[in-house]
PALUMZA-122971 format. One record per atom (N, C-alpha, C): residue number from 1; atom name; x, z, y. Coordinates in pm, whole numbers, plus 50000, padded with zeros to 5 digits. Each point is the difference from the previous one (the first is absolute). Example, Ala and Ser with C-alpha at 12.3 -4.5 7.8 and 13.67 -1.06 7.14 Angstrom:
BEGIN
<rec k="1" a="N" x="51319" z="50780" y="49431"/>
<rec k="1" a="CA" x="49911" z="50000" y="50119"/>
<rec k="1" a="C" x="50090" z="50000" y="50120"/>
<rec k="2" a="N" x="49965" z="49928" y="50105"/>
<rec k="2" a="CA" x="50082" z="50006" y="50119"/>
<rec k="2" a="C" x="49923" z="50073" y="50109"/>
end
This chain:
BEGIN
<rec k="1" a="N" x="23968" z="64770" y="82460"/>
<rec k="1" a="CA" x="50020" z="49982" y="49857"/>
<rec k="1" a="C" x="49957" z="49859" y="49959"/>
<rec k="2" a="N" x="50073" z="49913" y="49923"/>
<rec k="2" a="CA" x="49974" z="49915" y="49938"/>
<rec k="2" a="C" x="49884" z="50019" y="49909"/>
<rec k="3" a="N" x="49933" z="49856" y="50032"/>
<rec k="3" a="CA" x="49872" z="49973" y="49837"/>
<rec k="3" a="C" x="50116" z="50001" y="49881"/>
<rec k="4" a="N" x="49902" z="50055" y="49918"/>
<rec k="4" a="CA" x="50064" z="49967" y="49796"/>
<rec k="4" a="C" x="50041" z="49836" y="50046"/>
<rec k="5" a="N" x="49908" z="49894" y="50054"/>
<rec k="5" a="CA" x="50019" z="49832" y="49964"/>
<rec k="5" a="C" x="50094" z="49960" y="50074"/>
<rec k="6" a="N" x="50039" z="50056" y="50178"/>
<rec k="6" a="CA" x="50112" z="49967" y="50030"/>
<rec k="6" a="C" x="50105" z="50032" y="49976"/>
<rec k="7" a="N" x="50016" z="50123" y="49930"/>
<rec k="7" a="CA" x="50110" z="50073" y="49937"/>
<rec k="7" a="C" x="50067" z="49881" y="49933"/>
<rec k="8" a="N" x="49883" z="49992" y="49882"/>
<rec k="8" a="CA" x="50049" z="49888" y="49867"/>
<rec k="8" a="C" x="50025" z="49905" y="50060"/>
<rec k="9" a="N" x="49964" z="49920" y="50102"/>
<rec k="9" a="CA" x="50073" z="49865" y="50054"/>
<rec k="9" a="C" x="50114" z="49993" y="50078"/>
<rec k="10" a="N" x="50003" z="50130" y="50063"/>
<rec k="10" a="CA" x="50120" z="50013" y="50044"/>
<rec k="10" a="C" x="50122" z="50028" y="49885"/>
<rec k="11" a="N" x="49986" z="50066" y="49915"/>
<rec k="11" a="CA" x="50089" z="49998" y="49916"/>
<rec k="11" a="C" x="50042" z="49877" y="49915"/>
<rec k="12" a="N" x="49857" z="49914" y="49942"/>
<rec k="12" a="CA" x="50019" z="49873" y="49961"/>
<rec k="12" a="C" x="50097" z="49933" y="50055"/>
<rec k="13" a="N" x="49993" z="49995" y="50154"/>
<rec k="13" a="CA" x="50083" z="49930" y="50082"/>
<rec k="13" a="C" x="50120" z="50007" y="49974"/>
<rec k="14" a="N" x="50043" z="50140" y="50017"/>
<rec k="14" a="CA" x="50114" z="50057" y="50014"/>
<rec k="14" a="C" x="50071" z="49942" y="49863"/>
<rec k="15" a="N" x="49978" z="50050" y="49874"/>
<rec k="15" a="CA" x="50042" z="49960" y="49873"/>
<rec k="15" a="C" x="50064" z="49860" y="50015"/>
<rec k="16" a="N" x="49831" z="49928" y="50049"/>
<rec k="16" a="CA" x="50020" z="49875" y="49972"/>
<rec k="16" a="C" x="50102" z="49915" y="50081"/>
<rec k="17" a="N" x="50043" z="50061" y="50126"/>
<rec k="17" a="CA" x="50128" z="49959" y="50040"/>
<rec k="17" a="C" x="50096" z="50024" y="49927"/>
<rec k="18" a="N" x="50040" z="50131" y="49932"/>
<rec k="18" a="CA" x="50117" z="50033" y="49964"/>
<rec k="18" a="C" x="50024" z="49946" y="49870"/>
<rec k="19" a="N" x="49919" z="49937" y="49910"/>
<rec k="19" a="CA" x="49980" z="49946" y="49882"/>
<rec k="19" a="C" x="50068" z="49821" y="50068"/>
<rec k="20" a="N" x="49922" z="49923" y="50083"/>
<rec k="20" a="CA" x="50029" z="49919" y="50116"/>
<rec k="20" a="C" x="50145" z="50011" y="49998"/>
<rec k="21" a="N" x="50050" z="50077" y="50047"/>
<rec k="21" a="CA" x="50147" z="50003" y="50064"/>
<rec k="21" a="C" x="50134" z="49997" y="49891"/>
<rec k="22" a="N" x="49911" z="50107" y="49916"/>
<rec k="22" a="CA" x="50103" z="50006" y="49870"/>
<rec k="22" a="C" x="49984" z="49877" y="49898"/>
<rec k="23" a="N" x="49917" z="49922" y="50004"/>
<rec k="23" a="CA" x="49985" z="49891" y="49935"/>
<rec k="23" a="C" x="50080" z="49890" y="50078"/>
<rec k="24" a="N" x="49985" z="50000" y="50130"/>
<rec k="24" a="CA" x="50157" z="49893" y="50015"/>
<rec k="24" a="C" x="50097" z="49995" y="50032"/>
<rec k="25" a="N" x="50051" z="50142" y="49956"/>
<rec k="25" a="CA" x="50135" z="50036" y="49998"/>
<rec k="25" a="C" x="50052" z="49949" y="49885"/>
<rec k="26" a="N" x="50164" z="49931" y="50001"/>
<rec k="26" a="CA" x="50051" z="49880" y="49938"/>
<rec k="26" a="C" x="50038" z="50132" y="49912"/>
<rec k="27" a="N" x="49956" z="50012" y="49902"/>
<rec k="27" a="CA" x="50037" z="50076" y="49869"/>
<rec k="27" a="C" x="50165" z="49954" y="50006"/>
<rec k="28" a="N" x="50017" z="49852" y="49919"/>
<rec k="28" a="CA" x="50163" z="49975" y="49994"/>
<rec k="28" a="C" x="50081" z="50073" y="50123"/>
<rec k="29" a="N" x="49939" z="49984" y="50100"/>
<rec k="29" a="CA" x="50130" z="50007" y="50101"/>
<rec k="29" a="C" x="50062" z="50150" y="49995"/>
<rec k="30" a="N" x="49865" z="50077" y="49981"/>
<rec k="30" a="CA" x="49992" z="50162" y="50006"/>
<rec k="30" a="C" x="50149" z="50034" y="49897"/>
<rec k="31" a="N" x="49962" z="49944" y="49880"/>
<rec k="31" a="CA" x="50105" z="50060" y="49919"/>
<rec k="31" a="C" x="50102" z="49890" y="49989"/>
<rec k="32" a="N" x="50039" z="49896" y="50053"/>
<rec k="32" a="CA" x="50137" z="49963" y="50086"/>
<rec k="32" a="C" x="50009" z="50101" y="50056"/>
<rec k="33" a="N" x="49973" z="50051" y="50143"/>
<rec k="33" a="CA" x="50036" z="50094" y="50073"/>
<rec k="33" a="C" x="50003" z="50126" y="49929"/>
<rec k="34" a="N" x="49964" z="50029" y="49916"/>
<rec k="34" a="CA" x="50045" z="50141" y="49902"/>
<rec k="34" a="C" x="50138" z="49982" y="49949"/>
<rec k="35" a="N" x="49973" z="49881" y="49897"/>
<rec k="35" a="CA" x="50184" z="49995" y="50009"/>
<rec k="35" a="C" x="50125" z="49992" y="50076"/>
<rec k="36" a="N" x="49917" z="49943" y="50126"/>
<rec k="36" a="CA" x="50098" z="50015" y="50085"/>
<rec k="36" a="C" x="50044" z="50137" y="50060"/>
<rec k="37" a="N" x="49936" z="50089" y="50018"/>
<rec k="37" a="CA" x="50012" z="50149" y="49964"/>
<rec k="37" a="C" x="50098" z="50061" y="49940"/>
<rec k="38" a="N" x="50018" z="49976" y="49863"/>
<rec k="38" a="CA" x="50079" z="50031" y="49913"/>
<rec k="38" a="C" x="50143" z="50062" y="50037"/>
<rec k="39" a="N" x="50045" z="50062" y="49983"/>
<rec k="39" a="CA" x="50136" z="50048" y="49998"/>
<rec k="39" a="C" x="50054" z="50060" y="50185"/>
<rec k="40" a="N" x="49816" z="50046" y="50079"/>
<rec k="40" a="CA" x="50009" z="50067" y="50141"/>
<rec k="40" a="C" x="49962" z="50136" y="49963"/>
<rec k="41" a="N" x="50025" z="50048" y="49883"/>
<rec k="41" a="CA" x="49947" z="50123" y="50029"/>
<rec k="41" a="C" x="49843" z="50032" y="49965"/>
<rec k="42" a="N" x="49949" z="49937" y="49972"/>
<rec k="42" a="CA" x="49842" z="50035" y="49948"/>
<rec k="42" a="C" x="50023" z="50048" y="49884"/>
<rec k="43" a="N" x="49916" z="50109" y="50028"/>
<rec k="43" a="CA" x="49983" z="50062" y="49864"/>
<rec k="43" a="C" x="49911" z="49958" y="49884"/>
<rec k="44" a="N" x="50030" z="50002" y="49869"/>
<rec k="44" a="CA" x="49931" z="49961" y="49871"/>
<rec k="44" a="C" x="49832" z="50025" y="50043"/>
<rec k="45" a="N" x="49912" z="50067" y="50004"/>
<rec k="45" a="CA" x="49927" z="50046" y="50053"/>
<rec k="45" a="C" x="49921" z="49926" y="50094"/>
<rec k="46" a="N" x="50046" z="49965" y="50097"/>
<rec k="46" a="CA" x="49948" z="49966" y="50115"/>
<rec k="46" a="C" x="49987" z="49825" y="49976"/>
<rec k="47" a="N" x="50116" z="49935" y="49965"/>
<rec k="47" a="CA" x="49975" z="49910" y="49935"/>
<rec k="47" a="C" x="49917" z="49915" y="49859"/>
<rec k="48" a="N" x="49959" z="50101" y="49932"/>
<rec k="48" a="CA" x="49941" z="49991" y="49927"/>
<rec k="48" a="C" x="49827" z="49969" y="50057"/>
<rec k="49" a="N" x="49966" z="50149" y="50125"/>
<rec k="49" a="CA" x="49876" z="49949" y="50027"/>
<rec k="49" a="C" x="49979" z="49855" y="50105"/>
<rec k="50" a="N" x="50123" z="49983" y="50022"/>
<rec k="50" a="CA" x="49993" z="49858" y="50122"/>
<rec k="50" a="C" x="49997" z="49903" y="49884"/>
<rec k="51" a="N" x="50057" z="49976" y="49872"/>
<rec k="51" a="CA" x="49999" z="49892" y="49902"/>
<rec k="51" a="C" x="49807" z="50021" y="49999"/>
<rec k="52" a="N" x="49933" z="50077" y="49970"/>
<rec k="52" a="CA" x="49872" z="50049" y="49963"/>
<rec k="52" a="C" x="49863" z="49968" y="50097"/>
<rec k="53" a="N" x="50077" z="50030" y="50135"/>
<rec k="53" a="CA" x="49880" z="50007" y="50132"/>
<rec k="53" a="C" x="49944" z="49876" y="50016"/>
<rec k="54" a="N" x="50029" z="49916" y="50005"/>
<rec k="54" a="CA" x="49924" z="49874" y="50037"/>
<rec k="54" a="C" x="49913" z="49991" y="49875"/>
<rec k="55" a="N" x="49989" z="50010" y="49877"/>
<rec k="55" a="CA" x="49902" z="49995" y="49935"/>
<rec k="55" a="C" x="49916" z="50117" y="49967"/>
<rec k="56" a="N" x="50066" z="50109" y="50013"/>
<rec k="56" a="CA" x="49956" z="50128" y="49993"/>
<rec k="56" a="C" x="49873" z="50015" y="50168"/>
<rec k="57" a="N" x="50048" z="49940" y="50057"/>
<rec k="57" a="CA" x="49903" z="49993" y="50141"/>
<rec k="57" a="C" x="49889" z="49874" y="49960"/>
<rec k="58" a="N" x="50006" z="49901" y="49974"/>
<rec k="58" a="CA" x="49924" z="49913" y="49907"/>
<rec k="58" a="C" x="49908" z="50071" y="49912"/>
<rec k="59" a="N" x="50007" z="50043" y="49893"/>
<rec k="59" a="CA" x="49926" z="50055" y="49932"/>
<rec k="59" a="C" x="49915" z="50142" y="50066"/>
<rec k="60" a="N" x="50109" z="50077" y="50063"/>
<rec k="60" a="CA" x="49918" z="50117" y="50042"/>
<rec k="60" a="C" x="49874" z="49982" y="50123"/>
<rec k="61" a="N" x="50006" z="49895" y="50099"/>
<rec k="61" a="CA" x="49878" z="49921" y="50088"/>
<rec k="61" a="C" x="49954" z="49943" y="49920"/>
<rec k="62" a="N" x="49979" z="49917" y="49882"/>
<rec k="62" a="CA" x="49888" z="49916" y="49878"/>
<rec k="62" a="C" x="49927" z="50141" y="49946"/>
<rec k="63" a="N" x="50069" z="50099" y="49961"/>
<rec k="63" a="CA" x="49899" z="50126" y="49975"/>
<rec k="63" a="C" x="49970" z="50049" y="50061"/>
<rec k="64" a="N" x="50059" z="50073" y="50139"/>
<rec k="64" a="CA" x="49849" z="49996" y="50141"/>
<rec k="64" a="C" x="49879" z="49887" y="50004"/>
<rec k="65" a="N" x="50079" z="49881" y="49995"/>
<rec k="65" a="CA" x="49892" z="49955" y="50031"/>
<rec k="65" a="C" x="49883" z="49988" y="49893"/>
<rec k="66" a="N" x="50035" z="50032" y="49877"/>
<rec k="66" a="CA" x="49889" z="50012" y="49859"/>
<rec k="66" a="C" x="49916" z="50111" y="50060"/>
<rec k="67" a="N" x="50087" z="50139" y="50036"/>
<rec k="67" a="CA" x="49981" z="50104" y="50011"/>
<rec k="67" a="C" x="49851" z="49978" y="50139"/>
<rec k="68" a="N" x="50006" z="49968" y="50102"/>
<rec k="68" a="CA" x="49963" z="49951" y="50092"/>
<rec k="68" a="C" x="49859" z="49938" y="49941"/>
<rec k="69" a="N" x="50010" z="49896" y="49964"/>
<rec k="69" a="CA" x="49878" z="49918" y="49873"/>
<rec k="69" a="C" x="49930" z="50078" y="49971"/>
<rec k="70" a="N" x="50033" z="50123" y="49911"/>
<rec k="70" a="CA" x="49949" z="50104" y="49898"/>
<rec k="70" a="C" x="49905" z="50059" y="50136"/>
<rec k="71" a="N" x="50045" z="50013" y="50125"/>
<rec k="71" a="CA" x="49909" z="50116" y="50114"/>
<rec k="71" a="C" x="49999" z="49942" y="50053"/>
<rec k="72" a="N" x="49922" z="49922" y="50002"/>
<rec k="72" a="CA" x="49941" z="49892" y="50167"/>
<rec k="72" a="C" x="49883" z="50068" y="50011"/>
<rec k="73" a="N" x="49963" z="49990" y="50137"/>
<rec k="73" a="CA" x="49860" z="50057" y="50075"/>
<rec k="73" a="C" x="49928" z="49951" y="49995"/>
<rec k="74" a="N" x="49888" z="50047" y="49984"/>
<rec k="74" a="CA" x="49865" z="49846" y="50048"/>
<rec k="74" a="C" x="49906" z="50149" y="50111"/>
<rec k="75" a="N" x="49961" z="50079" y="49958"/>
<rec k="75" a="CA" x="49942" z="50087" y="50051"/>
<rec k="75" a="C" x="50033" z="50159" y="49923"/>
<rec k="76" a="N" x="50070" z="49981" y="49897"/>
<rec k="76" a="CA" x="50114" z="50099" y="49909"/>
<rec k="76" a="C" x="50093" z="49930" y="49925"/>
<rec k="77" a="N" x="50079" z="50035" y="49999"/>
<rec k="77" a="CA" x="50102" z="49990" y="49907"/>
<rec k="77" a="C" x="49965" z="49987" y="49868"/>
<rec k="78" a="N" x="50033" z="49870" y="50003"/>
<rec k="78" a="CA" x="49943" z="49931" y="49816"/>
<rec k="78" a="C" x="50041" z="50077" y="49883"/>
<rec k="79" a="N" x="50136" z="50059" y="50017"/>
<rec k="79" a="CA" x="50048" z="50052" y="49887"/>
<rec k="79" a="C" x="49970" z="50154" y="49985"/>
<rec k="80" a="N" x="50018" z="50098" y="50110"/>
<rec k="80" a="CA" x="49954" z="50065" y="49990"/>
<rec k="80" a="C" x="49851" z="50119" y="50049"/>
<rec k="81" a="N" x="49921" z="49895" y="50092"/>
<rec k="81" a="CA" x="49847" z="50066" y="50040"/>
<rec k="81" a="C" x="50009" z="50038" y="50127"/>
<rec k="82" a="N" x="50129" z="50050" y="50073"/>
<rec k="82" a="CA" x="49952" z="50071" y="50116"/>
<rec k="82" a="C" x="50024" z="49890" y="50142"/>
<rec k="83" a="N" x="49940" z="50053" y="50079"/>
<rec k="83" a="CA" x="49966" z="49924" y="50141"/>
<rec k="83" a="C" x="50124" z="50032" y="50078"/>
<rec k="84" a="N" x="50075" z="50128" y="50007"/>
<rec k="84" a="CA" x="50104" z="50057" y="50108"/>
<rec k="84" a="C" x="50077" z="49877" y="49897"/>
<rec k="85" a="N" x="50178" z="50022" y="50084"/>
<rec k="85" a="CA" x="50084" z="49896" y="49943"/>
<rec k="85" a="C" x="49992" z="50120" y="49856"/>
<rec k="86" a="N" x="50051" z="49954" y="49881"/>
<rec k="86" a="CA" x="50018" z="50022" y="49840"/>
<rec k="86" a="C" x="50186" z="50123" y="50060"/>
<rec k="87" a="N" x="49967" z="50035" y="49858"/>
<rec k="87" a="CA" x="50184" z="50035" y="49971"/>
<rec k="87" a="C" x="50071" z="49892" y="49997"/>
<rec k="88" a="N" x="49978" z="49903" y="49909"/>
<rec k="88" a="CA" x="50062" z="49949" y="50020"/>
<rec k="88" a="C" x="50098" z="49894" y="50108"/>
<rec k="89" a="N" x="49868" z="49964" y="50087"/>
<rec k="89" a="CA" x="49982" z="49939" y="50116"/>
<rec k="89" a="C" x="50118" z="50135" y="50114"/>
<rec k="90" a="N" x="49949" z="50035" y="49987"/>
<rec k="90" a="CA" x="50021" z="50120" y="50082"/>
<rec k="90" a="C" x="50189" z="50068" y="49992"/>
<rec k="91" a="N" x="50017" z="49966" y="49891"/>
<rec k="91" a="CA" x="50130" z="50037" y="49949"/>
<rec k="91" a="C" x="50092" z="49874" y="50052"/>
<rec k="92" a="N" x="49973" z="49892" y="49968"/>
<rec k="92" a="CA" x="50087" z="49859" y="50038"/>
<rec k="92" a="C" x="50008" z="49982" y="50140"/>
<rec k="93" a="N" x="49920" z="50039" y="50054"/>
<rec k="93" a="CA" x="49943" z="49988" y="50191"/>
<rec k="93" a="C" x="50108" z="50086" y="50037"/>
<rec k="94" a="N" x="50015" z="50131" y="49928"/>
<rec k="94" a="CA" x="50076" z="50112" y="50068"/>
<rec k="94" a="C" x="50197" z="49926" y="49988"/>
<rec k="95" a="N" x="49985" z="49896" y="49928"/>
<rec k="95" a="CA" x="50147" z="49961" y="49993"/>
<rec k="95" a="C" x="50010" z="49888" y="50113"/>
<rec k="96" a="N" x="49885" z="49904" y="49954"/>
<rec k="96" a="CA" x="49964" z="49913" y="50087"/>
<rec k="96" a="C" x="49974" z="49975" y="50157"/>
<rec k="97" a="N" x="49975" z="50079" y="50039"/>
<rec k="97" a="CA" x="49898" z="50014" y="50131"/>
<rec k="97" a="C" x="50037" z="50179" y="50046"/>
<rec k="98" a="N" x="50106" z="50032" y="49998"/>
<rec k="98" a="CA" x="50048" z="50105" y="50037"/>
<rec k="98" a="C" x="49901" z="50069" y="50105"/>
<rec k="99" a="N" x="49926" z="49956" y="50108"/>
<rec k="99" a="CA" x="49950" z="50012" y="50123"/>
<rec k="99" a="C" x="49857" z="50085" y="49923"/>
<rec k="100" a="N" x="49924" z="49933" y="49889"/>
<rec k="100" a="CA" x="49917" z="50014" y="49993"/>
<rec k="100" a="C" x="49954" z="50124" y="49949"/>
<rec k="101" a="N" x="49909" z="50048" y="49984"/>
<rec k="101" a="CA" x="49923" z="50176" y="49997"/>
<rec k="101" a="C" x="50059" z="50077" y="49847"/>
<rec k="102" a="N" x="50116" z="49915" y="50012"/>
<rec k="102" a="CA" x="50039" z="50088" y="49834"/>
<rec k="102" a="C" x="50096" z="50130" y="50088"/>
<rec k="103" a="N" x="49999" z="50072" y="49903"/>
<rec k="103" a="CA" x="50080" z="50135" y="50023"/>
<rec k="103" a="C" x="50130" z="50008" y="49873"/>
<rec k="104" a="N" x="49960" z="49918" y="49961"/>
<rec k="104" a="CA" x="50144" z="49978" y="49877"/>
<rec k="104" a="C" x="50157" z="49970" y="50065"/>
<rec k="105" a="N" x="50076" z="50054" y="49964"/>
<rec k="105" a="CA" x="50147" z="49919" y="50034"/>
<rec k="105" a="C" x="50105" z="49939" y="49892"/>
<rec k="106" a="N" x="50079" z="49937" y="50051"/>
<rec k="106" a="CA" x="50056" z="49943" y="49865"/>
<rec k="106" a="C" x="50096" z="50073" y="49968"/>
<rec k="107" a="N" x="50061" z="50093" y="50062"/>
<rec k="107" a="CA" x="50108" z="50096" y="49947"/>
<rec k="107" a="C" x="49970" z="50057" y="49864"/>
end
Protein backbone atom coordinates (compact mmCIF):
# COMPACT_ATOMS: atom_id res chain seq x y z
CA UNK A 1 0.00 0.00 0.00
CA UNK A 2 1.05 3.37 -0.76
CA UNK A 3 1.84 6.31 2.01
CA UNK A 4 -1.13 9.19 2.02
CA UNK A 5 2.44 11.52 0.77
CA UNK A 6 3.43 9.27 -2.04
CA UNK A 7 0.03 8.82 -3.18
CA UNK A 8 -0.27 12.78 -3.41
CA UNK A 9 3.00 13.05 -5.37
CA UNK A 10 2.35 10.57 -7.44
CA UNK A 11 -0.76 11.99 -8.49
CA UNK A 12 0.74 15.59 -8.52
CA UNK A 13 2.92 14.13 -11.08
CA UNK A 14 0.54 12.55 -13.00
CA UNK A 15 -1.89 15.76 -13.34
CA UNK A 16 1.00 17.71 -13.71
CA UNK A 17 2.00 16.00 -16.88
CA UNK A 18 -1.32 15.94 -18.32
CA UNK A 19 -1.95 19.69 -17.59
CA UNK A 20 1.98 19.78 -19.32
CA UNK A 21 0.79 18.07 -22.39
CA UNK A 22 -2.51 19.72 -22.85
CA UNK A 23 -0.95 23.04 -22.54
CA UNK A 24 1.15 22.53 -25.69
CA UNK A 25 -1.16 21.30 -27.73
CA UNK A 26 -1.55 23.95 -30.69
CA UNK A 27 -5.16 24.94 -29.71
CA UNK A 28 -5.38 26.67 -33.51
CA UNK A 29 -4.35 23.65 -35.24
CA UNK A 30 -6.88 21.38 -33.18
CA UNK A 31 -9.82 23.28 -34.54
CA UNK A 32 -8.27 23.67 -38.17
CA UNK A 33 -8.36 20.00 -37.99
CA UNK A 34 -12.03 20.03 -36.70
CA UNK A 35 -13.01 21.80 -39.67
CA UNK A 36 -11.38 19.80 -41.61
CA UNK A 37 -13.70 17.10 -40.39
CA UNK A 38 -16.64 18.67 -41.49
CA UNK A 39 -18.90 17.15 -43.97
CA UNK A 40 -17.16 13.06 -42.96
CA UNK A 41 -19.83 12.11 -41.12
CA UNK A 42 -19.25 13.28 -37.52
CA UNK A 43 -21.89 13.66 -35.69
CA UNK A 44 -23.21 17.14 -34.12
CA UNK A 45 -22.37 15.78 -30.78
CA UNK A 46 -19.16 14.42 -30.99
CA UNK A 47 -17.92 17.41 -32.58
CA UNK A 48 -19.06 19.69 -30.37
CA UNK A 49 -17.03 17.93 -27.43
CA UNK A 50 -13.72 17.89 -29.74
CA UNK A 51 -14.43 21.92 -30.40
CA UNK A 52 -14.47 21.83 -26.20
CA UNK A 53 -11.60 19.17 -25.13
CA UNK A 54 -8.55 20.95 -25.37
CA UNK A 55 -9.77 23.53 -23.02
CA UNK A 56 -12.18 21.53 -21.25
CA UNK A 57 -8.90 19.21 -20.41
CA UNK A 58 -7.07 22.58 -19.47
CA UNK A 59 -9.30 23.64 -17.00
CA UNK A 60 -10.38 20.24 -15.64
CA UNK A 61 -6.17 19.36 -14.59
CA UNK A 62 -5.95 23.39 -13.12
CA UNK A 63 -8.86 22.05 -10.74
CA UNK A 64 -7.12 18.79 -9.79
CA UNK A 65 -4.47 20.45 -9.36
CA UNK A 66 -6.30 23.25 -6.83
CA UNK A 67 -8.04 20.18 -5.70
CA UNK A 68 -4.61 18.45 -4.94
CA UNK A 69 -3.35 21.95 -3.02
CA UNK A 70 -6.52 21.75 -0.83
CA UNK A 71 -5.00 17.81 0.45
CA UNK A 72 -1.42 17.78 0.56
CA UNK A 73 0.22 15.60 3.29
CA UNK A 74 2.62 16.65 5.70
CA UNK A 75 1.86 13.88 8.30
CA UNK A 76 -2.27 14.24 7.53
CA UNK A 77 -3.99 15.60 5.12
CA UNK A 78 -4.25 19.39 5.51
CA UNK A 79 -7.68 19.64 4.41
CA UNK A 80 -9.15 17.00 5.84
CA UNK A 81 -7.22 15.44 9.33
CA UNK A 82 -6.69 11.92 8.47
CA UNK A 83 -3.26 10.07 8.07
CA UNK A 84 -4.67 6.95 5.64
CA UNK A 85 -4.93 8.54 1.95
CA UNK A 86 -8.45 11.12 2.42
CA UNK A 87 -11.69 10.45 0.11
CA UNK A 88 -10.77 12.56 -1.64
CA UNK A 89 -7.24 11.52 -2.35
CA UNK A 90 -8.44 8.20 -2.52
CA UNK A 91 -11.19 8.74 -5.13
CA UNK A 92 -8.75 10.56 -7.88
CA UNK A 93 -5.97 7.67 -7.30
CA UNK A 94 -8.77 5.15 -8.13
CA UNK A 95 -9.01 6.95 -11.74
CA UNK A 96 -5.49 7.77 -11.67
CA UNK A 97 -3.38 4.97 -10.57
CA UNK A 98 -5.77 2.17 -11.45
CA UNK A 99 -3.14 -0.45 -9.84
CA UNK A 100 -3.48 1.09 -6.59
CA UNK A 101 -5.57 -0.41 -3.34
CA UNK A 102 -8.80 1.25 -4.54
CA UNK A 103 -11.69 -1.16 -5.09
CA UNK A 104 -13.66 1.46 -7.08
CA UNK A 105 -14.24 1.02 -10.91
CA UNK A 106 -15.04 3.45 -13.41
CA UNK A 107 -17.96 1.73 -14.96
Amino acid sequence: MRTSARLHTELTAIIDRAYDATDRADGPMIRALLGDLAGTGLDQRTAAFLSQAHQLALDTTAALTSVLDTHRFGSCCSECGTSDPCRTIRGISEIFIPSSDASHSRA
